[in-house]
RODO-2510 file (C-alpha; in nm, 4 decimals, decimal comma):
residues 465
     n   res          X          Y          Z
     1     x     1,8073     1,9066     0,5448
     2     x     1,4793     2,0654     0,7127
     3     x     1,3115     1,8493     0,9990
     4     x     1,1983     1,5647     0,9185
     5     x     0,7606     1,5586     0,8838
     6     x     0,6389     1,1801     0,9179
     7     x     0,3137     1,2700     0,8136
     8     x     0,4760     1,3943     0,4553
     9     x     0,7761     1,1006     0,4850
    10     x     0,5000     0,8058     0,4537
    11     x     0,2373     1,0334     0,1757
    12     x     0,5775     1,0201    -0,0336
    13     x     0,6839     0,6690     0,0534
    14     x     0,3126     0,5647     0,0133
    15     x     0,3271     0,6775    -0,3404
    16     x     0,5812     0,4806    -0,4178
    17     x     0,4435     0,1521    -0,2528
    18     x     0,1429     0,2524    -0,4425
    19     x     0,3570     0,2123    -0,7722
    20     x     0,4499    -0,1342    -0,6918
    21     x     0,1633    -0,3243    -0,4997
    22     x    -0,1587    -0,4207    -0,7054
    23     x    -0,4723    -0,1674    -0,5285
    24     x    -0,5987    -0,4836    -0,3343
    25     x    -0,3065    -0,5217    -0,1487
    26     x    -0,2353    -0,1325    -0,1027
    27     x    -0,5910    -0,0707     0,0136
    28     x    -0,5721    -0,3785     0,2464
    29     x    -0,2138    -0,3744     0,4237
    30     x    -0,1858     0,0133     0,4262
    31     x    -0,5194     0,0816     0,5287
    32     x    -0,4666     0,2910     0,8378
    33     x    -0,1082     0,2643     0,8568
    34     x     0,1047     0,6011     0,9611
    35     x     0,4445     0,6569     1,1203
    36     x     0,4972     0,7109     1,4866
    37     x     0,8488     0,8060     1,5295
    38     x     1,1220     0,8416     1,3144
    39     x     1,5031     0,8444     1,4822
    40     x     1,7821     0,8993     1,2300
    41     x     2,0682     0,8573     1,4945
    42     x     1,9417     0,5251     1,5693
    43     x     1,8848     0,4768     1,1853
    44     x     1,5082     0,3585     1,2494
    45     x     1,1521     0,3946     1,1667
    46     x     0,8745     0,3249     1,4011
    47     x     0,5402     0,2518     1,1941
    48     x     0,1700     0,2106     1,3415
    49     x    -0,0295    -0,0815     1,2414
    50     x    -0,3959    -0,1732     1,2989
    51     x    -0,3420    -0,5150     1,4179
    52     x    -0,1351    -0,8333     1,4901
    53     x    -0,2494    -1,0010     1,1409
    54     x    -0,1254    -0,6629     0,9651
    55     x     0,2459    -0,6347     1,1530
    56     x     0,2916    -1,0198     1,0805
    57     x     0,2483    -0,9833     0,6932
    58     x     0,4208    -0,6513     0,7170
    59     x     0,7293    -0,7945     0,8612
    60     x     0,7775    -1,0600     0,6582
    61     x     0,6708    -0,9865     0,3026
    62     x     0,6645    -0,6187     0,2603
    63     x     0,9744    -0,4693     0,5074
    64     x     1,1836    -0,4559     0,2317
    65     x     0,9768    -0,2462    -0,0057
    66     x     0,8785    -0,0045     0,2607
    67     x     1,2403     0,0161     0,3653
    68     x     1,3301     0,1278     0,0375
    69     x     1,0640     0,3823    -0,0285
    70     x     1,1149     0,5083     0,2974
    71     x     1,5146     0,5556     0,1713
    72     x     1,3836     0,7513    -0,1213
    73     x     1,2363     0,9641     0,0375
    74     x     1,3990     1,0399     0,3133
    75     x     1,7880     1,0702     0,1144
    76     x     1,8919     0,9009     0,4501
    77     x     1,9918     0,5743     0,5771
    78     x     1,6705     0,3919     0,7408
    79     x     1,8462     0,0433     0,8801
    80     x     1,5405    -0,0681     1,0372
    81     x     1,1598    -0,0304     1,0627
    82     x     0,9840    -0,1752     1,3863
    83     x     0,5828    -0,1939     1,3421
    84     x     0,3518    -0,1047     1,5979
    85     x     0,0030    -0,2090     1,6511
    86     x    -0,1852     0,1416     1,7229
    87     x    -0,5270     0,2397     1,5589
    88     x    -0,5243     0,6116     1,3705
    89     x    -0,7882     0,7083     1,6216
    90     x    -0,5645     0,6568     1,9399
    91     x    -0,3261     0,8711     1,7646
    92     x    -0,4721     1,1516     1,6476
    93     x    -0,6480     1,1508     1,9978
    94     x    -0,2894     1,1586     2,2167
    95     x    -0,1372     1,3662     1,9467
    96     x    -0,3845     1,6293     1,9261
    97     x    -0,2918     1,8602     2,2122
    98     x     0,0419     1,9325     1,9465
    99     x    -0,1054     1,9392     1,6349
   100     x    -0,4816     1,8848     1,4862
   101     x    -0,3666     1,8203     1,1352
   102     x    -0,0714     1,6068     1,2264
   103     x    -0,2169     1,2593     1,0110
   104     x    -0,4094     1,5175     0,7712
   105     x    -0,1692     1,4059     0,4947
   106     x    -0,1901     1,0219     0,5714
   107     x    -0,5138     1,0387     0,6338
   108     x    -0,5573     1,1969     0,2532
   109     x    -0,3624     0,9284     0,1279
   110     x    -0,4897     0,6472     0,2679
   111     x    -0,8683     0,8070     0,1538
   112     x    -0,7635     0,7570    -0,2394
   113     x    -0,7866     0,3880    -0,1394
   114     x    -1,0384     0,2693     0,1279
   115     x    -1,2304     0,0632     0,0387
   116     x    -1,5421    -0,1001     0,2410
   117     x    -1,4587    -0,3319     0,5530
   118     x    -1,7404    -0,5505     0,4788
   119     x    -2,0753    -0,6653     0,6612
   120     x    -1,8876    -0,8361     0,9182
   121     x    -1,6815    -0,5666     1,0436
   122     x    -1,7361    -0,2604     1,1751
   123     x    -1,7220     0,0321     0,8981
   124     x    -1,7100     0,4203     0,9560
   125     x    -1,8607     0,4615     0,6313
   126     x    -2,2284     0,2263     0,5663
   127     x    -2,1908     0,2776     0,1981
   128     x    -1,8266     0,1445     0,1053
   129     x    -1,7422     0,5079    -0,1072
   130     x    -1,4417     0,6924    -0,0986
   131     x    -1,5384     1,0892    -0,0523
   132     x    -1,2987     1,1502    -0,3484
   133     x    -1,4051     0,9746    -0,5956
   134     x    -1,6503     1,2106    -0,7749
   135     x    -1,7754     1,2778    -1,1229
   136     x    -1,6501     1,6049    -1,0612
   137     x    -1,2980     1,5573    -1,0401
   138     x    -1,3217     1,2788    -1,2791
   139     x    -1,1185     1,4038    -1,6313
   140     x    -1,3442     1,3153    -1,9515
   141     x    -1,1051     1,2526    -2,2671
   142     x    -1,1901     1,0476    -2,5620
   143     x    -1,0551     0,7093    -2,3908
   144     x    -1,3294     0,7374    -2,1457
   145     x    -1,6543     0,9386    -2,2876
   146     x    -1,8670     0,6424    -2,2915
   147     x    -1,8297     0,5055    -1,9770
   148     x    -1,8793     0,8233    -1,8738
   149     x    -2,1760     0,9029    -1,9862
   150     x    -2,3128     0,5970    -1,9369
   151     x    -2,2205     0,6236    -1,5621
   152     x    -2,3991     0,9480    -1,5043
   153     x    -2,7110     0,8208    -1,6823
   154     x    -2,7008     0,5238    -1,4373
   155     x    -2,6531     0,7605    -1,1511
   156     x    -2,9317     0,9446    -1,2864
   157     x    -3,1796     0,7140    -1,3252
   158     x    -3,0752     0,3751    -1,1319
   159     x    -3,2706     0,0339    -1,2336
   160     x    -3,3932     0,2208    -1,5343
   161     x    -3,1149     0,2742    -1,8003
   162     x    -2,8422     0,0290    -1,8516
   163     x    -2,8721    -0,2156    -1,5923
   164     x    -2,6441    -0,3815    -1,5584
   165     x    -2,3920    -0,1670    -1,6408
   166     x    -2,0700    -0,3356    -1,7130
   167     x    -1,7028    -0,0931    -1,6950
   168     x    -1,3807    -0,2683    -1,8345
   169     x    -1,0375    -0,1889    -1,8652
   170     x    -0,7013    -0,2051    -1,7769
   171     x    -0,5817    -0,1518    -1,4378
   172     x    -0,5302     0,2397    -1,2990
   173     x    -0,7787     0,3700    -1,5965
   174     x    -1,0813     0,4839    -1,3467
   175     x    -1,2793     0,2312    -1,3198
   176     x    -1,3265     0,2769    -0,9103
   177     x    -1,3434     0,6434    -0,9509
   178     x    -1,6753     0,5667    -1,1981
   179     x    -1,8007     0,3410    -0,9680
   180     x    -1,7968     0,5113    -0,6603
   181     x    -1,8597     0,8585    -0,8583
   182     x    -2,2144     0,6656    -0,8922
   183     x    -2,2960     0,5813    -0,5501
   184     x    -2,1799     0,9411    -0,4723
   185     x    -2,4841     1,1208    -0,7473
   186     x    -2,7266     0,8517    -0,6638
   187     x    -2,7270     0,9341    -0,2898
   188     x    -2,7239     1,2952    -0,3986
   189     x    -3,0580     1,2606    -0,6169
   190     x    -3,1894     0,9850    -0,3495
   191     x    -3,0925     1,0096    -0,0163
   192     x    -3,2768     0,7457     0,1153
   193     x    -3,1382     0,4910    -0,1214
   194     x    -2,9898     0,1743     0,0135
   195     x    -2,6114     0,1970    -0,2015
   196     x    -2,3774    -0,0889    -0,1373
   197     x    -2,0184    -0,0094    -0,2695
   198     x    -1,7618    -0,2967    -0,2909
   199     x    -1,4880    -0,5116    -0,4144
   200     x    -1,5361    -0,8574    -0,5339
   201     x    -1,2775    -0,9381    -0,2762
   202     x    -1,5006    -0,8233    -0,0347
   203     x    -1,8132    -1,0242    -0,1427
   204     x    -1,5894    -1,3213    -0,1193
   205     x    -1,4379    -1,2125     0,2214
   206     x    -1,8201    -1,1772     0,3485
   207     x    -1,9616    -1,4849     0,2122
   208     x    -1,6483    -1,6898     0,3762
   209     x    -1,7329    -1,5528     0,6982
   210     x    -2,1105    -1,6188     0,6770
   211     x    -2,0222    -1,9619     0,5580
   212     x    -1,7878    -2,0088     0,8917
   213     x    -2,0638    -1,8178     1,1132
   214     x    -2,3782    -2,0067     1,0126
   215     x    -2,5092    -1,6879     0,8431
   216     x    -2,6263    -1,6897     0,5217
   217     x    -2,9510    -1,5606     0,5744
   218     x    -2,8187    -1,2690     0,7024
   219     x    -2,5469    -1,2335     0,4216
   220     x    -2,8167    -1,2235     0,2040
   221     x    -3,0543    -1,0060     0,3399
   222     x    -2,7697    -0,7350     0,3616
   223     x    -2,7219    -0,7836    -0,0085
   224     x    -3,0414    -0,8283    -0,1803
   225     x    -3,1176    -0,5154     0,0559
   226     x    -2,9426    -0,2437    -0,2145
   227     x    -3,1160    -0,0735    -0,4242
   228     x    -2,7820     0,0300    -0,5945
   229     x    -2,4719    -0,2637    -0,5912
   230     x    -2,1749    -0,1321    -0,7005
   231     x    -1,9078    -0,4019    -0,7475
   232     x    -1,5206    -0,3619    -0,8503
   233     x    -1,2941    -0,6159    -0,9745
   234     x    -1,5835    -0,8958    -1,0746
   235     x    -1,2827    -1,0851    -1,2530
   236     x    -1,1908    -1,1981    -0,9173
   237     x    -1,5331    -1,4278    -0,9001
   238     x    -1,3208    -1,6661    -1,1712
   239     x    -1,2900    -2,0591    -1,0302
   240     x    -1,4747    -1,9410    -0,6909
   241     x    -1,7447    -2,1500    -0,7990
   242     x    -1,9190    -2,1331    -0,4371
   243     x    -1,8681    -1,7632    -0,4327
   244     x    -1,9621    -1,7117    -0,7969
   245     x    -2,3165    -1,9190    -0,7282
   246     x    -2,4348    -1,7158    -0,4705
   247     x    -2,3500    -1,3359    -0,6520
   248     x    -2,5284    -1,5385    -0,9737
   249     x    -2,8722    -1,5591    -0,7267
   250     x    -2,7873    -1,2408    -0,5683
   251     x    -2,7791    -1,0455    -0,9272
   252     x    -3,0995    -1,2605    -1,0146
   253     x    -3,2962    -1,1034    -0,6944
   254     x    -3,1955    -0,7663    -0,7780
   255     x    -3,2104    -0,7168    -1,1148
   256     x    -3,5903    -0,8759    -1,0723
   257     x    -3,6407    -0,6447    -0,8631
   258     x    -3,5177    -0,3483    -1,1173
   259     x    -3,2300    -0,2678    -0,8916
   260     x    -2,9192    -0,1070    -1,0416
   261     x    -2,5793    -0,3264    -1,0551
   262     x    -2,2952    -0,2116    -1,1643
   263     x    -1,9866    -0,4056    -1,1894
   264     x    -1,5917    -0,3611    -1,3056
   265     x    -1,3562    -0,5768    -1,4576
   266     x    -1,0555    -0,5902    -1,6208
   267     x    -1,1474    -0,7493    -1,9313
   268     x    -1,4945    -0,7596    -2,1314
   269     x    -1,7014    -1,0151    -2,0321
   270     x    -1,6587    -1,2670    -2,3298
   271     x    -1,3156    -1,2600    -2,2268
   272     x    -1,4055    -1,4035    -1,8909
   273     x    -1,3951    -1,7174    -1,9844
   274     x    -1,3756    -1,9147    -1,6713
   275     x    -1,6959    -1,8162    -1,5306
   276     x    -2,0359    -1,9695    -1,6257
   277     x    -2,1948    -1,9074    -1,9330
   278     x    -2,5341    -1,7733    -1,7460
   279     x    -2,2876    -1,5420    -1,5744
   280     x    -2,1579    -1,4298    -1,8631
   281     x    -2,4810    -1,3863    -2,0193
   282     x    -2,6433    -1,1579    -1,7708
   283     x    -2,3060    -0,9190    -1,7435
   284     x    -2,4034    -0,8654    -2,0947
   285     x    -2,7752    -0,7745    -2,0503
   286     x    -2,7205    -0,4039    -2,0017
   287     x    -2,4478    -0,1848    -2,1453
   288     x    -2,1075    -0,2686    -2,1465
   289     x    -1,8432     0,0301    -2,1604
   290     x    -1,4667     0,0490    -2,1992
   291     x    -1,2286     0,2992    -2,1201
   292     x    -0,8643     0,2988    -2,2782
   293     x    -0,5674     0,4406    -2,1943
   294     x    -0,5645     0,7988    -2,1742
   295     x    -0,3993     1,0240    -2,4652
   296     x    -0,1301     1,2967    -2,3869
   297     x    -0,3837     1,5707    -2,3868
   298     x    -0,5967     1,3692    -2,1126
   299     x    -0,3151     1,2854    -1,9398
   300     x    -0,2252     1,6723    -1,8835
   301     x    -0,5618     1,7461    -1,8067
   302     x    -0,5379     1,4929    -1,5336
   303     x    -0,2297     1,6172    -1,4041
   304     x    -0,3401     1,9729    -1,3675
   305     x    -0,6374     1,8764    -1,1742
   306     x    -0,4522     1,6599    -0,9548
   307     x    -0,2103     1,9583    -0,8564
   308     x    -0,5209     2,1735    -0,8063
   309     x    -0,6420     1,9374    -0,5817
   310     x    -0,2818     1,9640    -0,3988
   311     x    -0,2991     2,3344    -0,4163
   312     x     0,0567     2,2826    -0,5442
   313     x     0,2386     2,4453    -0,8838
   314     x     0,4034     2,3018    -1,1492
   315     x     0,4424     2,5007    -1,4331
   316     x     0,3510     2,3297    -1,7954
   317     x     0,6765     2,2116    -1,9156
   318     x     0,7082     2,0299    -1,6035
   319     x     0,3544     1,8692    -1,6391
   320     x     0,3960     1,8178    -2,0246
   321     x     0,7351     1,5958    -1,9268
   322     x     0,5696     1,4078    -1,6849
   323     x     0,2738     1,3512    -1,9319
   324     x     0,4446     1,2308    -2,1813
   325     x     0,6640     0,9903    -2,0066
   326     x     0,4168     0,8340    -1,7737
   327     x     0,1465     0,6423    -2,0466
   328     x     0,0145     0,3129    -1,8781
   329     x    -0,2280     0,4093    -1,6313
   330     x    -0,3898     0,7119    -1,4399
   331     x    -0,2724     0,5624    -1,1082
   332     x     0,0927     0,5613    -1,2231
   333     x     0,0252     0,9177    -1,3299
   334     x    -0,1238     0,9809    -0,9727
   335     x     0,1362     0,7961    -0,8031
   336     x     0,4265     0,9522    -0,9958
   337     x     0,2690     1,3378    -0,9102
   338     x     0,2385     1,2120    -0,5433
   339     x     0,6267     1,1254    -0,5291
   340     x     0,7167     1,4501    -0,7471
   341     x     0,5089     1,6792    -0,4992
   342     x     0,6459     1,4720    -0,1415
   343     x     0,9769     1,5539    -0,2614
   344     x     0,9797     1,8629    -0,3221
   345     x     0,8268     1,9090    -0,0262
   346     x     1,0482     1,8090     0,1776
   347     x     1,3998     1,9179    -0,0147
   348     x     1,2118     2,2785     0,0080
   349     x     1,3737     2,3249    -0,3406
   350     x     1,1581     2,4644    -0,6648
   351     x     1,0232     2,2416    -0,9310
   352     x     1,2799     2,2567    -1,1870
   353     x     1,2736     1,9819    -1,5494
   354     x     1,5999     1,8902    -1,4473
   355     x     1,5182     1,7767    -1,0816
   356     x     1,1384     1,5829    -1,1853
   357     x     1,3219     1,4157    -1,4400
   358     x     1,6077     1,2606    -1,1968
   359     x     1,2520     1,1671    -0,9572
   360     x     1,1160     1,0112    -1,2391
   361     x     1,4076     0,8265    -1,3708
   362     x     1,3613     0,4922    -1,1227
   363     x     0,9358     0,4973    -1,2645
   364     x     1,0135     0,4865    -1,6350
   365     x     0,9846     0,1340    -1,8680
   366     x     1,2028    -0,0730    -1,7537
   367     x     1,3347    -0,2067    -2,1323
   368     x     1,4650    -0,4992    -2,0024
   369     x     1,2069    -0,6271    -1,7931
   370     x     1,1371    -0,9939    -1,8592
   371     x     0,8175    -1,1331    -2,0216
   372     x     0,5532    -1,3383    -1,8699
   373     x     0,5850    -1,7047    -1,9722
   374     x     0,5948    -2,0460    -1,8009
   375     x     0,9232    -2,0032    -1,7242
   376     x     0,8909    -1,6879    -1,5008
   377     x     0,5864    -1,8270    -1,3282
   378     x     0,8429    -2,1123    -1,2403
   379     x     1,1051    -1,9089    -1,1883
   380     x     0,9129    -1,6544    -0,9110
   381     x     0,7144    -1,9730    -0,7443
   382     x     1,0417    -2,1667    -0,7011
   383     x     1,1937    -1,8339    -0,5598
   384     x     0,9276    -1,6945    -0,3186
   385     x     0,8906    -2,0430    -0,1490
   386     x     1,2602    -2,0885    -0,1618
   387     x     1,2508    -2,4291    -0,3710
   388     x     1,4607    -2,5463    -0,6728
   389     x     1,3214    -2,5453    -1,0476
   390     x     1,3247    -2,9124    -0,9991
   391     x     1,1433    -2,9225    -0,6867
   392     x     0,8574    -2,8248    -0,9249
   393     x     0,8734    -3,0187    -1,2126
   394     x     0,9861    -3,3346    -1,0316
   395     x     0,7692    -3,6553    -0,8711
   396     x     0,8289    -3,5528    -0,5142
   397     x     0,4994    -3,5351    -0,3244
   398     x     0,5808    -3,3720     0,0170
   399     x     0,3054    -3,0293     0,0472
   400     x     0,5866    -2,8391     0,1477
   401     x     0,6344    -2,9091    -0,2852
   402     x     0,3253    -2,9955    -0,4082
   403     x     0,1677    -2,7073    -0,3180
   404     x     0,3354    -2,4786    -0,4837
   405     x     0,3789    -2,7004    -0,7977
   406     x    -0,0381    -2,6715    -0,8015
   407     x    -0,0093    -2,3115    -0,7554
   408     x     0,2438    -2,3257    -1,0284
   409     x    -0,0165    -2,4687    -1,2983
   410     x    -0,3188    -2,2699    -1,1604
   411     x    -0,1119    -1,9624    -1,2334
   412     x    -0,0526    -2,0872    -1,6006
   413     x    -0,4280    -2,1817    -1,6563
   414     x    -0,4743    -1,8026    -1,5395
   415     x    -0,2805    -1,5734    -1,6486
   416     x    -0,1626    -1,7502    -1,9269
   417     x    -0,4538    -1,9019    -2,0700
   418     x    -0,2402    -2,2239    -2,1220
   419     x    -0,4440    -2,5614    -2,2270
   420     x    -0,4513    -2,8347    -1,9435
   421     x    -0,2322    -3,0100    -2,1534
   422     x     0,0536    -2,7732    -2,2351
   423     x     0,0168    -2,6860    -1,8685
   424     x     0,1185    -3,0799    -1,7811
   425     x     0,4341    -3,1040    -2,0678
   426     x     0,5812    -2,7843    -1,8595
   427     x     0,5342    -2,9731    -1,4945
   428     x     0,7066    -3,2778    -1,5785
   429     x     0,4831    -3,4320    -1,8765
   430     x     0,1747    -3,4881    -1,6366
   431     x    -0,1892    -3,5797    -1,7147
   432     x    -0,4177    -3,3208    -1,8031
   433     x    -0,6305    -3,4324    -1,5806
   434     x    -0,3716    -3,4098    -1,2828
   435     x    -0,3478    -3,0526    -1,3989
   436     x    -0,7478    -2,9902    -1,3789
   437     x    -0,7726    -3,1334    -1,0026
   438     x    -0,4300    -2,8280    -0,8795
   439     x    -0,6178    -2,5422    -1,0885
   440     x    -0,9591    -2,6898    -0,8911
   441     x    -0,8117    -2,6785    -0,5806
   442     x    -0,5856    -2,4037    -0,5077
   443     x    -0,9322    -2,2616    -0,6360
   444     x    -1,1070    -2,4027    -0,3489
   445     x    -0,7714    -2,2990    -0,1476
   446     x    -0,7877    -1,9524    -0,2256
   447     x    -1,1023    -1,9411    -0,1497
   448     x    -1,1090    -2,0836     0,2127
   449     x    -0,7736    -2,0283     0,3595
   450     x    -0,6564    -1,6725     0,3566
   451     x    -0,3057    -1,8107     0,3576
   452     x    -0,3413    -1,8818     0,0372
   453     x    -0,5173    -1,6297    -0,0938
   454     x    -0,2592    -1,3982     0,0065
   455     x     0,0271    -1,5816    -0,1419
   456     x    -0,0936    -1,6178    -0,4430
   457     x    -0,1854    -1,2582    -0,4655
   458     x     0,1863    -1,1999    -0,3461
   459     x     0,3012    -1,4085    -0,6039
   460     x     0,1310    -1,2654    -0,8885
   461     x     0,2401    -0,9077    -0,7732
   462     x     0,5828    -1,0615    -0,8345
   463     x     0,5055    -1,1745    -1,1920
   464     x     0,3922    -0,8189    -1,2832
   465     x     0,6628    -0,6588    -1,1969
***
């Protein structure tokens, strides 16, 4: 096998993470993340993290995953990965006598996800935008023409047409690269604009901190400053009542002030039915655009601009199999490309059908993968805090239990749409009403204690396989 390049080791093994983990939790844990050393007599991996908070979480919920992608890729045995708290810059600074370009490939990776790092932390980019996402790599196919359109008459004329405007769809479709395609042309056409690009997650993460800090005048000032809000995931905002009440008054101020929002979600916004009815109301103001999955033809189209991109070859038959057996989403076309391309990169071998379609094998439909019901929300709750099925639908009242049995029922109410009721005849015939005070607050705990947050996220990773 040829020598070993970490820099293309963790691009391939990121593409595989990227596969698995929801793009919150990518973009947040493997932010600025790259491999040190690697040591195949001692069987071990030494990874760089960019702080304590980071190697903590890494160690103890995602080791295993990363152990395994790094096995994929590497077709050798990895026994153990240590993490290492070491910022990119330090790096590229002591490694740079050997080699300029040595994170060029991580550093490309980890760009297809950064996301901003919020008012209350220091950002090397002031407007939250990824440099990649552009309306000129973007691929226009029939699933996506409106939204589109509509996004480049936005960018054209922000606070004028379509304000708000509203993107939905299904997760890895291209919503973000819309988004941030629109901050991108607005700057372009007004340089001097004030364009605020971020994640609901973020506004949430900001709002906490002014909350703990005293600051809410200045949280607000630094919103209601944009001339141009740009704001992914809004579906996020659901039973963060706090959180949802000041983005209601923040929208209010700008839209007054004919500033340009716009906002993605997974789902329209009558189908958001958690959030408050004036919420709903002024997401519907403007013009409200879907895009669907993309069809085979878009698919390919995507696939040979992505190699472009690479500067690497595939000839069509290769593309056209990979097109036609990855459907769901353009980031599990991206993602599948990304592993295709890191391996044969470093197997030095020529794209062949028979060799993509043995890479592909472990990223196809999984036929047998189980459904999501009450009983595999149960099922993954009892198993990630180590608990029994009864543990959960039993009268013990120790945290250590009842937590989880609340985070149980709010994960029912959510992603199962399940009546208070129903909700209470799965957890041990309870009172509907017991079941309304869990959902309320591991609401309130998800939005205060970034424990929490971060399980439940976890947890719901689980439940989507």
């Amino acid at each position: 096998m040829p020598m070993l390049d970490p820099q293309k080791i963790w691009q391939g093994a990121l593409g595989e993470l990227e596969l698995i983990l929801s793009k919150a939790n990518f973009t947040t844990w493997f932010k600025n993340t790259f491999i040190i050393e690697i040591n195949l007599e001692k069987e071990e991996i030494i990874i760089a993290v960019p702080n304590a908070f980071t190697k903590s979480w890494m160690e103890q919920k995602y080791n295993k995953h990363i152990l395994e992608a790094l096995n994929n890729v590497c077709k050798s045995k990895i026994a153990n990965i240590f993490y290492k708290i070491q910022s990119v810059k330090k790096f590229q600074q002591a490694a740079a006598a050997d080699s300029a370009a040595s994170l060029a490939g991580v550093n490309a990776k980890i760009a297809l996800n950064t996301e901003n790092n919020g008012y209350f932390q220091e950002t090397s980019n002031p407007f939250g935008l990824n440099p990649r996402y552009i309306f000129k790599n973007f691929v226009v196919g029939l699933n996506n023409q409106l939204s589109y359109s509509a996004s480049v008459a936005v960018a054209n004329e922000p606070g004028v047409r379509y304000n708000p405007l509203f993107l939905y769809g299904e997760v890895g479709l291209g919503k973000t690269h819309l988004l941030h395609a629109i901050g991108h042309a607005a700057l372009e056409r007004f340089p001097k604009a004030n364009v605020l690009c971020i994640s609901f997650e973020q506004f949430t993460n900001d709002f906490v901190a002014a909350a703990r800090k005293g600051a809410f005048d200045d949280f607000r000032k630094f919103y209601r400053s944009a001339d141009l809000l740009l704001v992914d995931d809004v579906q996020f905002m659901i039973d963060k009542e706090k959180t949802q009440e000041e983005f209601f008054h923040t929208f209010e101020f700008l839209h007054k002030g004919n500033r340009q929002l716009v906002i993605t979600s997974d789902r329209p916004p009558k189908a958001l039915v958690e959030l408050q009815d004036r919420m709903i109301s002024r997401f519907e103001w403007g013009m409200i655009a879907d895009i669907k999955k993309p069809d085979l033809e878009t698919r390919t189209a995507i696939l040979e601009s992505k190699c472009r991109e690479r500067n690497f070859t595939l000839n069509h038959d290769i593309i056209n199999y990979i097109a036609e057996n990855i459907k769901n989403s353009i980031r599990e076309l991206e993602g599948a490309l990304n592993k295709i391309i890191a391996w044969y990169d470093l197997s030095q071998l020529a794209p062949t059908i028979a060799s993509t379609k043995e890479i592909l094998t472990s990223l196809m439909v999984d036929p047998g993968k189980k459904p999501l019901n009450h009983e595999r929300i149960l099922e993954i709750v009892a198993e990630f805090y180590n608990l029994a099925l009864d543990d959960l639908t039993g009268s013990c009242r120790r945290r250590q239990i009842v937590v989880p049995r609340q985070i149980v029922m709010y994960l029912m109410r959510m992603e199962l749409q399940y009546s208070y009721p129903t909700i209470g005849q799965y957890l041990g015939d309870r009172d509907h009403t017991t079941v309304m005070y869990a959902c309320q607050k591991i609401s309130e705990m998800i939005e205060e204690e970034e424990r929490i947050r971060q399980e439940v996220e976890n947890i719901r990773q689980r439940l989507r396989g």
